[in-house]
N, C-alpha and C positions, 0 to 999 in steps of 0.2 A: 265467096272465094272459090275459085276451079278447084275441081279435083289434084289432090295433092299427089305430082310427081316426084318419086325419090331418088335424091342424088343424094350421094356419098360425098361430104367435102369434110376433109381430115383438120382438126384443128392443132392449135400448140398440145404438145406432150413433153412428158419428164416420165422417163425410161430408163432404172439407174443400173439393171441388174441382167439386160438380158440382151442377145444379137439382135444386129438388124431382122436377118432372116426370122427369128422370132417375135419382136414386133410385128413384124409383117403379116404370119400366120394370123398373129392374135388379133391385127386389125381386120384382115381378111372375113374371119367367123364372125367378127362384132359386127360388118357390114352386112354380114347375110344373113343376121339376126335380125338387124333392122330391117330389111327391104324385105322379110319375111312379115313384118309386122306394121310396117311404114311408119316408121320413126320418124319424123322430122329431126330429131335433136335427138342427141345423147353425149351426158358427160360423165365422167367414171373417176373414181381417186380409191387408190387401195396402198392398206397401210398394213406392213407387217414388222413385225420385231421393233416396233416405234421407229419406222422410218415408211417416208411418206414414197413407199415403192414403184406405184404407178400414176399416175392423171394426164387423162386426156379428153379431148370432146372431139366429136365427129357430129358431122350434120348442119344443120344449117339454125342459127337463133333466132331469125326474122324470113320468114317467105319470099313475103312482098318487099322487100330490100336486099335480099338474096345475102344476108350477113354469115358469115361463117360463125360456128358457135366457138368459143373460145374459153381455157379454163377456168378464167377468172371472171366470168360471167355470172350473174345470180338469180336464181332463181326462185319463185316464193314454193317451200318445200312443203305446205300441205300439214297433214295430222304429225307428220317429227318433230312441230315446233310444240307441242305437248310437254315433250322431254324437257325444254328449257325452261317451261312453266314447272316442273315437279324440280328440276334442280334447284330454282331459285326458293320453292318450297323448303325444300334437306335445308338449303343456307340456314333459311328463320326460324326452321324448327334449332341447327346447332346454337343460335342465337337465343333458344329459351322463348320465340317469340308465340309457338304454334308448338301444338301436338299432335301427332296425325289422328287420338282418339279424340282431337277435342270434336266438340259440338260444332258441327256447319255454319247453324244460326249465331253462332254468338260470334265465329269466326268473319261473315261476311255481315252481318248489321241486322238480316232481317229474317222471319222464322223460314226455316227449311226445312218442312216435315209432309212424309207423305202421309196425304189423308188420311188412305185406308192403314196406314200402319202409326196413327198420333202419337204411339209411346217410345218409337222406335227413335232413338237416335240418328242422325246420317249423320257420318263422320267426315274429315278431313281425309282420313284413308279409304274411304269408301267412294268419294267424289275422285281422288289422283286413281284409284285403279277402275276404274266405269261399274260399281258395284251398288250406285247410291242409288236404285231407284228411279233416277230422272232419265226424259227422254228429251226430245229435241222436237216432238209434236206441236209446240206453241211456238219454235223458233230459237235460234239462239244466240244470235247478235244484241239483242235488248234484253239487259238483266230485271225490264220490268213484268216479262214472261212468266217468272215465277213468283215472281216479290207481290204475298199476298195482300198487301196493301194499295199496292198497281194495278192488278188486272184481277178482275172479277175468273177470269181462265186459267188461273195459274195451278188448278187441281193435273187440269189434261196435261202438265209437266211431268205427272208421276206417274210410271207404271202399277201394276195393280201385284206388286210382291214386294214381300218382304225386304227392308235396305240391308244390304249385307249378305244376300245370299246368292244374287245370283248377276252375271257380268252383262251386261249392252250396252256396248258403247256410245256415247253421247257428247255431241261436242260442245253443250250448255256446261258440264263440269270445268270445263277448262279454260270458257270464258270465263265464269266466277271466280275459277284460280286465280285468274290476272287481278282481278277486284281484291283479291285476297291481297297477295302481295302486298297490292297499294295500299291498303289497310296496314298492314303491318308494318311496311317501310314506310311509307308518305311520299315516297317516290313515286311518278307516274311509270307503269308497267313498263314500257320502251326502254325508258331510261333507268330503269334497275337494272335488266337483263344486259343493256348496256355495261354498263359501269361495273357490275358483282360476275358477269357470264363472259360475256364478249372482250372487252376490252384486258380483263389478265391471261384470255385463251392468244390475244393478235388475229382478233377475225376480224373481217370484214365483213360484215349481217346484221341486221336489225327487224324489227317491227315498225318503222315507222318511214313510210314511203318516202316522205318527203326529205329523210335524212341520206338518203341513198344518191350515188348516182346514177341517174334514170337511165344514160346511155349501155348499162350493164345490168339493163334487164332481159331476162329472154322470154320472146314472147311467147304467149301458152298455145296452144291449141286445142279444142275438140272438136272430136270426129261425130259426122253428123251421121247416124247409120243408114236413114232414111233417103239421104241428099248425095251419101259415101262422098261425104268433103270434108276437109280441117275446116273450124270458121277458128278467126282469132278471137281471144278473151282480154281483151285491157282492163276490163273491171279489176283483174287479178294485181294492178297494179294502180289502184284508183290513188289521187292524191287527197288527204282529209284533213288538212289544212284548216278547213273551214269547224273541223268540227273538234280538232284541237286546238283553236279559238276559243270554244269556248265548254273546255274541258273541264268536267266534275269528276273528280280521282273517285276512286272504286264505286260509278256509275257508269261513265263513259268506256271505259278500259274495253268493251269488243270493238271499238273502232282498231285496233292495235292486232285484234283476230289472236289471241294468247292460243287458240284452238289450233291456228295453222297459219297466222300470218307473216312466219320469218321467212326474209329473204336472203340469201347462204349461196355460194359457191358449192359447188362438190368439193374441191381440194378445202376448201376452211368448213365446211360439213364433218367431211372425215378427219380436220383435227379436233373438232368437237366432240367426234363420236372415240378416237383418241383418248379422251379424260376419262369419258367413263370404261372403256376398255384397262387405264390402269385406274380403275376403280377412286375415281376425283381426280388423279394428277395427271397436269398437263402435258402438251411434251416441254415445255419450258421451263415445268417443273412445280409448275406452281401447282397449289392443292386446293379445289374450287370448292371439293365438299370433302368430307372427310370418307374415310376407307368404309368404313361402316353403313353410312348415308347410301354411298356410290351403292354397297352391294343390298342392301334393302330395296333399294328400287328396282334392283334386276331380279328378284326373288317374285315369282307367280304369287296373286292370293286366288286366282285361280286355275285348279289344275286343267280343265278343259281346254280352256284359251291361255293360259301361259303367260296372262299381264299381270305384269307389278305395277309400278308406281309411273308408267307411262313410257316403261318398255315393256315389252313382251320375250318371253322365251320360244321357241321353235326348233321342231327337230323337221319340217317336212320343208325348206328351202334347198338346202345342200344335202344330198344323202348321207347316212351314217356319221351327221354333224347337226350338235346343239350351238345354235346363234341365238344372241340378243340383240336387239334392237326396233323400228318399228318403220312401217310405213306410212305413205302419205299419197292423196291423189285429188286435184282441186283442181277445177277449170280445166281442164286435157292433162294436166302434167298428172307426172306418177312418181315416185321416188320410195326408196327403199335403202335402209343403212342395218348393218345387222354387223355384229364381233364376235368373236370368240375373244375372252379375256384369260382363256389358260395360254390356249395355243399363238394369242400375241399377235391375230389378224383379223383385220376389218376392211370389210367393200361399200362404198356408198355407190347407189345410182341410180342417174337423175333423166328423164325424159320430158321434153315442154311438148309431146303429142304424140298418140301410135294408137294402132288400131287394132284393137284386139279381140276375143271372144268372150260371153260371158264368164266370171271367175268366179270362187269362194272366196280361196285364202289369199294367194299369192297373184299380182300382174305378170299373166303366162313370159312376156314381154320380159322383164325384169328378172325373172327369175330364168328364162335362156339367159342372159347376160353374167349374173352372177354365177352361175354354175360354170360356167365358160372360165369365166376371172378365176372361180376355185383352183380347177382341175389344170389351168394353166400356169398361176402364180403361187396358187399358196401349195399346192396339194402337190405340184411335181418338185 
């Protein structure tokens, strides 16, 4: 693919509170954010006072087809879809079905113990906040990575400290979530978060590619730093058809990517990120998990990193402001959704490619945008 030239193309918006001439500023800054970072795409939805205040996309969703990106567009969002795995989590445990101190092993079928620590328990709470010990060294698509009756190498899964004390994130936790799930419901993964998550919110999203329509995928990009080009990523929307053929319930479930494989609009992102901002309820009303649930999972179990139950807490995104939520970045795309649940506002936002510089915390990219969104929508 040529070196990626940036053009600004504006897509549909809903704009319910503010002038033209402010629109305009606000699209203005958002364009010089991007061509500052070469954005190909960017889609945005902010919600305040339970009303879906702003969404718009700028940029373009397809290169090579010259497609303009549009709101209702989707995107696969990366490490966010975590979230929907620990929600569906709170459900089973209100159901009596799971306890976050239960035992790992007895929760997913096969022993889960690091070597070096045999006495130590890893719990259900210690897998939903990245605390258990495991790494993602053997891989984490195939749950026969740790499963010590599978592979002679499922030791190299475990770090060398103690389960429970200390956070690195891993996204082998989160496939075995999904496994969990199945276990506990007998539903395959897709179709729980379906039917218990998606469908009483009114999204349009899922995990399962082939239930989507394909024309309302935006494709990804990453920047080659060596080549300084977008190359496109379709993997990120492989069809698995074939391997849900011949699907084994809490075996198969990372074909479904529980780690990062939902594919969400920003505007139905940010009504999802909506329930837990009123801690379980929807804006419809309806109550996905209960007030309790909601606010456990946004509670840190560690103070350094500020992750609970697969959100995280943070005070260095927006200055002299504590938000929850988490990000995500797979194939070129980035994304990032964060609330305030006192002060009653939340920004999601989504990029399918940009070019950035090395980071720690935050995508420099994403976080110009959302500070921009602050200072303009919520904060004046």
């Amino acid at each position: 693919m040529k070196k990626f030239l940036f053009i600004l193309i504006i897509g549909v918006c809903y704009f319910n509170q503010f002038s033209w001439a402010q629109q305009q500023s606000f699209d203005e800054k958002i364009t010089d954010i991007m061509k500052q970072y070469q954005a190909i795409g960017l889609s945005v939805a902010v919600i305040k006072n339970n009303t879906m205040l702003f969404s718009q996309s700028y940029g373009l969703k397809n290169v090579e087809q010259d497609q303009i990106l549009h709101r209702d567009d989707i995107f696969r969002i990366a490490s966010i879809s975590k979230s929907f795995s620990a929600t569906a989590i709170m459900q089973l445990i209100e159901q009596k079905k799971c306890h976050l101190d239960d035992d790992f092993s007895d929760l997913i079928g096969f022993k889960i113990r690091n070597p070096n620590f045999p006495d130590k328990k890893i719990t259900l709470k210690m897998i939903l906040s990245h605390t258990s010990s495991i790494n993602d060294k053997n891989g984490y698509f195939d749950l026969d990575v740790i499963n010590p009756t599978h592979s002679d190498q499922y030791k190299n899964s475990y770090s060398n400290y103690e389960p429970g004390t200390k956070y690195a994130y891993c996204n082998l936790n989160f496939n075995m979530i999904g496994a969990v799930i199945e276990r506990l419901s007998g539903q395959r993964f897709d179709l729980y978060i379906k039917e218990h998550i998606l469908d009483p919110l009114q999204l349009y999203a899922g995990y399962c590619v082939d239930s989507l329509d394909k024309q309302k995928f935006v494709t990804l990009y990453e920047y080659d730093n060596n080549k300084q080009e977008f190359n496109p990523q379709p993997n990120a929307y492989l069809s698995r058809s074939l391997e849900i053929k011949n699907y084994t319930i809490a075996h198969s479930t990372p074909v479904f990517s529980p780690t990062g494989g939902m594919k969400i609009s920003a505007v139905d992102l940010a009504k999802y990120m909506g329930m837990h901002m009123n801690y379980g309820k929807g804006f419809n009303g309806l109550q996905i998990i209960k007030k309790s649930s909601s606010k456990l999972m946004q509670i840190p179990i560690t103070s350094d990193e500020g992750y609970g139950l697969a959100l995280m807490k943070t005070d260095k995104l927006v200055p002299h402001k504590t938000l929850i939520g988490h990000t995500g970045s797979a194939y070129g795309l980035y994304s990032a959704m964060f609330f305030d649940s006192k002060e009653k506002f939340g920004i999601v936002v989504i990029t399918n490619g940009c070019h950035v510089p090395e980071y720690t915390e935050f995508n420099p990219f994403l976080k110009d945008c959302i500070q921009h969104i602050y200072q303009t929508m919520i904060q004046n």
